[in-house]
N, C-alpha and C positions, 0 to 999 in steps of 0.2 A: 453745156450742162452735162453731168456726168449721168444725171438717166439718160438723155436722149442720146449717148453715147452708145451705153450700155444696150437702148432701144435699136441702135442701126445691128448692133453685132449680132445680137437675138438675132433680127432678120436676116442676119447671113448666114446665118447656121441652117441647111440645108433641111435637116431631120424636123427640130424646131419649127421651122417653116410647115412641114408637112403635117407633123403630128399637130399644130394650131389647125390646118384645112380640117382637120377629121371633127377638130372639138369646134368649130365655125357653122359647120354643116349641120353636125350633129343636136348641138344646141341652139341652133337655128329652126329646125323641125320641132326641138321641143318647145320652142315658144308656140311656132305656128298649132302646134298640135295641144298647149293646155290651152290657148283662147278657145282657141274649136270647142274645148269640153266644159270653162268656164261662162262662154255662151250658151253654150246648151243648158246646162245645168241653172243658172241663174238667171240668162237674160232674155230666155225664150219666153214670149206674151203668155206662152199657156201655164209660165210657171208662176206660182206666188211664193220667192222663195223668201225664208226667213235665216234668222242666222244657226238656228238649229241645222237646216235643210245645209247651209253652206257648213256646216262641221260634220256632218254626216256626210255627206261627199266627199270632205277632206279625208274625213277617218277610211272610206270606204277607199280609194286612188293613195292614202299614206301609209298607215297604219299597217299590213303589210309586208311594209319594206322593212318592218323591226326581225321578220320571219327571215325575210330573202336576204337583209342584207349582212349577215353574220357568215352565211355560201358563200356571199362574194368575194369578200376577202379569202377565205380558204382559197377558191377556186382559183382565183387570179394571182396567188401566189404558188400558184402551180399549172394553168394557162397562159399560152402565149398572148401577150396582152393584145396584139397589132390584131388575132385569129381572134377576140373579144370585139375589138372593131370592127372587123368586117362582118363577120356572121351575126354577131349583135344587131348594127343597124340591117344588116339587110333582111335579118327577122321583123324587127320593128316596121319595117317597109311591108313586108304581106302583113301585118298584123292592122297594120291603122288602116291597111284598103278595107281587110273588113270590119273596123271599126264603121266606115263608111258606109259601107252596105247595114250595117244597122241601126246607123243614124236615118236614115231613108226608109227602111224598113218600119219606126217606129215603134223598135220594139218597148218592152217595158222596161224599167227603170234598171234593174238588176241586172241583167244580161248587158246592158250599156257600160254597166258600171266594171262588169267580169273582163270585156273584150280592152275596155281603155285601163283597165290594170294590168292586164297584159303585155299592152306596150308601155305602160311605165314602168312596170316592174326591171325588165330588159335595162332601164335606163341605168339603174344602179350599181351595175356593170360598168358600161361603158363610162361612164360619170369615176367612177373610182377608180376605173382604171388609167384614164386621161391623168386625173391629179398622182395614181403612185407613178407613171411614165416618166411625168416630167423633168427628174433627174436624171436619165437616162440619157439625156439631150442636152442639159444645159452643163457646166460645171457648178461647184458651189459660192462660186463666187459672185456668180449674176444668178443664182436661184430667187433671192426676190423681186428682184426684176421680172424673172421669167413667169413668178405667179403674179404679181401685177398686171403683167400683159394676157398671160393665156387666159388665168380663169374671167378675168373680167371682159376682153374681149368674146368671150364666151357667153357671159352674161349680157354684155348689146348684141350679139349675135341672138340670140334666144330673146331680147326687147325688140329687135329688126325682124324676126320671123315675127312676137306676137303683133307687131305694129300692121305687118303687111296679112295678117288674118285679121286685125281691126279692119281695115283696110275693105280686103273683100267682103267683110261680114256685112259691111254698112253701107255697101257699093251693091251689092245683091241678096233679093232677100232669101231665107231659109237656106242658106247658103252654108251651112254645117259640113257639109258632106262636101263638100268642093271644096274646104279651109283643110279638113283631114286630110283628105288627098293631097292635098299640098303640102302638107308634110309629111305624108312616104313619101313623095318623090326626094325632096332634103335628107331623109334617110336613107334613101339607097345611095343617090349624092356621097353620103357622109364614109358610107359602105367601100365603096369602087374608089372613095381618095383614101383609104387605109391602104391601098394595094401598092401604096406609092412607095412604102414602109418597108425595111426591109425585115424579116418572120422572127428573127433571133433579136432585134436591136433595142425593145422595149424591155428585155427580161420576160419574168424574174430571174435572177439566178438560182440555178439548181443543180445536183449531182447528175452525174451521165445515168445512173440508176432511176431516174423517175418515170415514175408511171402515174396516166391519169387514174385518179380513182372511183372507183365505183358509187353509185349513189349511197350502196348502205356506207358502204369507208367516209363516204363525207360528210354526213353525218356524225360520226364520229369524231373525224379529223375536224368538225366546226366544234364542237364542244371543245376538242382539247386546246386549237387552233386561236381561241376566241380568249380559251383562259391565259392561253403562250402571248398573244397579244398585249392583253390588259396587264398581263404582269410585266412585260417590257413595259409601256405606256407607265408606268405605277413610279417604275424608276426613272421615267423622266418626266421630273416633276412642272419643270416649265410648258413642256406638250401641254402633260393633264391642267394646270391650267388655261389655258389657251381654249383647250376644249370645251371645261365649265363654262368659262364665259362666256365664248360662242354661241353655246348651247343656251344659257338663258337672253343673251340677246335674240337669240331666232325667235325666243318663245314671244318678245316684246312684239319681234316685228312682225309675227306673226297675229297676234292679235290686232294690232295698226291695220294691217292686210283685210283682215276680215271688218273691222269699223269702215276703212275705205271703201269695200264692197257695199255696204249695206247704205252707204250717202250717196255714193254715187248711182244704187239703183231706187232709191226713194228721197231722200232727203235735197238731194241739188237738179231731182228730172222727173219730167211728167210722164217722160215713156222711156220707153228700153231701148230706143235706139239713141235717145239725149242720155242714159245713163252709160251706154258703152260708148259711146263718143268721149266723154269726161274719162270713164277709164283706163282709156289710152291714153288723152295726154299726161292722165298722172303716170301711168307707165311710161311713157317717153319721157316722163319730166326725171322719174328715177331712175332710168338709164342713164344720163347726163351725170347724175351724182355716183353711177359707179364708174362712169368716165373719169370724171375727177378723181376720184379715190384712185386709179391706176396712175394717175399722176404724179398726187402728193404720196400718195405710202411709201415707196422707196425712200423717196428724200425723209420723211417724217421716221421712220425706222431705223432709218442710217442717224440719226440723233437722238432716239430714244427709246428705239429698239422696239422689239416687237410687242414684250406686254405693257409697257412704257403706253406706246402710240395706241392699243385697245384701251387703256386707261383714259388715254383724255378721250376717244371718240365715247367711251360711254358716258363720261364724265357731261361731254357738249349732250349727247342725246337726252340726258336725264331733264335738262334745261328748255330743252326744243320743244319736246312734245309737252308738256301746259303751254308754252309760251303761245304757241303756233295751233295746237290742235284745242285747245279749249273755245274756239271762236265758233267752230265746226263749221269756217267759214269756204270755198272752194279754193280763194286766193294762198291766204295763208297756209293751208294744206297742202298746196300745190309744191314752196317753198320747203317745207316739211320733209314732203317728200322728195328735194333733191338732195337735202341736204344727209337727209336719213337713210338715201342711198349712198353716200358718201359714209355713212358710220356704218351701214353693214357690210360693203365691198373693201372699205378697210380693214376691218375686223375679220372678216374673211380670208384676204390674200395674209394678213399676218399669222394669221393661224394656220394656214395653210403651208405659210414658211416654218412657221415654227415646227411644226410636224414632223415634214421634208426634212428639216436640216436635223432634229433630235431621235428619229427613227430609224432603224436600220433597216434597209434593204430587204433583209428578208421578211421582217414585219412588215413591211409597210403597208402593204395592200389591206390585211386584217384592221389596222389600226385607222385606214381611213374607210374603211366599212363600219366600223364603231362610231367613227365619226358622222358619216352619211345616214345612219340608225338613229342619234341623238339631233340631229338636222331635221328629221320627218317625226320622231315623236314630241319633239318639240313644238313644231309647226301645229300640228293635230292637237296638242293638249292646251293651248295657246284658241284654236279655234274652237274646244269645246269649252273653254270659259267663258271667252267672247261669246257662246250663244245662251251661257246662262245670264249674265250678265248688261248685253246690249237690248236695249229697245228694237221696236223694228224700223226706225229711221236710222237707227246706227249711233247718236249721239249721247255716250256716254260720260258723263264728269266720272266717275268713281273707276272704271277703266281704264283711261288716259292718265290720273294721277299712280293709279298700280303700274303702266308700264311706265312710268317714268321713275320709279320709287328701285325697280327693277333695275333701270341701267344706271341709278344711283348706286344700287347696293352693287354691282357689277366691278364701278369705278373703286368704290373702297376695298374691296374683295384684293382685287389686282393692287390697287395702290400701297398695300402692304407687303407686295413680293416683288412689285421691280423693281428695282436698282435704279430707275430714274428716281426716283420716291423716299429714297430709302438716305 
């Protein structure tokens, strides 16, 4: 088969190889370390959480990153991106120990919430910088291959961290602070396999005249940086597409995410440790469908191209969610949810190709900061709906038919501009 061709030569490419170890490690820690805060926040006995409480934590961990992540792109298009990896995580590594120390501590809510943005914030970095690298390694002829494999591996890398903090959480009790710590150590992990890299080989390119800039200069240089961005982005119009619809399927799945939440800690368990048991294996069951997705998307891509194959995934999602989610049964949702990882990690690595191959090098880092911006404010405004809207058993009809109405309107959107369609 011509992926799994494509798949052996990826693994022989030495660099490739490497820079996967850093995004394996990396987003390996960030599983283990949102369980950590998603139990905390939700599944600890002293909480009564509702979906308000679950959007207000999102807002407070996302929201945010609409600030930071507009720097990033400036900055990483004028940081060496490998010195992003390394100091990055290895910040994130002091930062989650004392995240730890204040999960023990018990402190109050706010300061919990300061220290673990802290180390997410850090992520939106490394996270952007992983996806502008990744040409820098592969050529463009196996680029969607290579986002097949990276980011998605990436993504069960980060289902295998959060499984193995399900894991402990449920194996030992008040076991918070020992799930964190375990993801610094995956951070530092992530940190010491960047060394492997050599300091010049990720980019960006730039003039022998460069200098870092100053905080007031970037400042600057993001305002003008951001508008330099979006105006390239403007002129390629199949990107900005790609991105729209990205952006409103996050928002779908986004809200899914938060209904799941809210079944699994009332509606299918009598206690919080029957509700986190259930939401690992939906989370293991949705890692399996972004397995899949690394699969099929090459091959589906290579015949219908990139906004072609977003097209039908929205097209099946808009179908799935009544069919599957209106029962609000645990089976059917189960199924739901492999399959519906299977339409966000396609839609993902497509867009992510589309990006890649329509961006130039020197945008790029900015353009996928834009991107990562519209990924968290989506998330977030998806969860503050979901918390005016959901009961507190999580079982809504009027919900489930909007995100379905949603990757309806997604599929027609798209279906009038690919060339598959047309």
């Amino acid at each position: 088969m011509p992926a799994v061709r494509d798949l052996r030569v990826l693994l022989r490419l030495r660099d490739f190889r490497r820079l996967l170890a850093v995004r394996l490690l990396s987003q390996a820690a960030d599983g283990v370390y949102q369980v950590a805060l998603a139990t905390y926040v939700v599944f600890s006995p002293e909480k009564q959480t509702s979906p308000g409480a679950i959007a207000s934590a999102m807002a407070v961990l996302l929201l945010p990153y609409s600030v930071i992540g507009p720097f990033t792109g400036v900055l990483l298009d004028r940081w060496r991106r490998r010195q992003v990896f390394l100091y990055g995580n290895l910040l994130r590594a002091v930062l989650a120990c004392g995240t730890a120390v204040l999960v023990l501590a018990e402190v109050p809510d706010w300061l919990f919430y300061v220290s673990a943005l802290s180390v997410t914030a850090v992520n939106r970095f490394v996270l952007a910088g992983l996806s502008a690298s990744l040409p820098r390694v592969v050529d463009a002829e196996r680029l969607v291959m290579a986002n097949a494999l990276s980011p998605t591996a990436g993504t069960l890398a980060a289902v295998a961290g959060g499984g193995l903090a399900f894991a402990v959480r449920l194996l030992a009790s008040d076991s918070n602070a020992v799930v964190v710590l375990l993801g610094a150590v995956l951070y530092l992990g992530a940190g010491l396999a960047s060394l492997r890299l050599p300091v010049g080989l990720l980019g960006p390119d730039r003039d022998p005249d460069h200098r870092h800039p100053s905080l007031g200069e970037a400042v600057v240089l993001t305002a003008r940086g951001m508008a330099a961005g979006l105006r390239h982005l403007a002129q390629r119009r199949e990107a900005a597409r790609a991105l729209t619809a990205m952006t409103l399927m996050r928002f779908a799945y986004g809200a899914l995410t938060v209904t799941l939440l809210m079944l699994c800690r009332y509606a299918w368990s009598d206690t919080e440790s029957e509700g986190l048991a259930l939401l690992g294996v939906a989370v293991g069951v949705s890692g399996g469908g972004f397995f899949a997705a690394a699969v099929v998307t090459p091959w589906a891509v290579s015949r219908l191209g990139t906004l072609g194959w977003i097209t039908v995934l929205a097209g099946s999602a808009a179908l799935l969610v009544p069919a599957l989610g209106l029962p609000f049964a645990p089976g059917p949702m189960l199924v739901a949810a492999f399959l519906l990882g299977v339409v966000t990690q396609g839609a993902k690595i497509s867009t992510d190709t589309e990006v890649q191959f329509r961006v130039d090098d020197a945008y790029r880092g900015r353009v996928f900061s834009v991107y990562d911006v519209l990924f968290n404010v989506a998330f977030v405004g998806a969860a503050a709906v979901s918390a005016l809207m959901l009961p507190p058993d999580g079982r809504s009809v009027l919900l489930l038919l909007a995100v379905s109405a949603i990757y309806a309107g997604v599929a027609l959107f798209l279906m009038r501009k690919s060339r598959c369609f047309t």
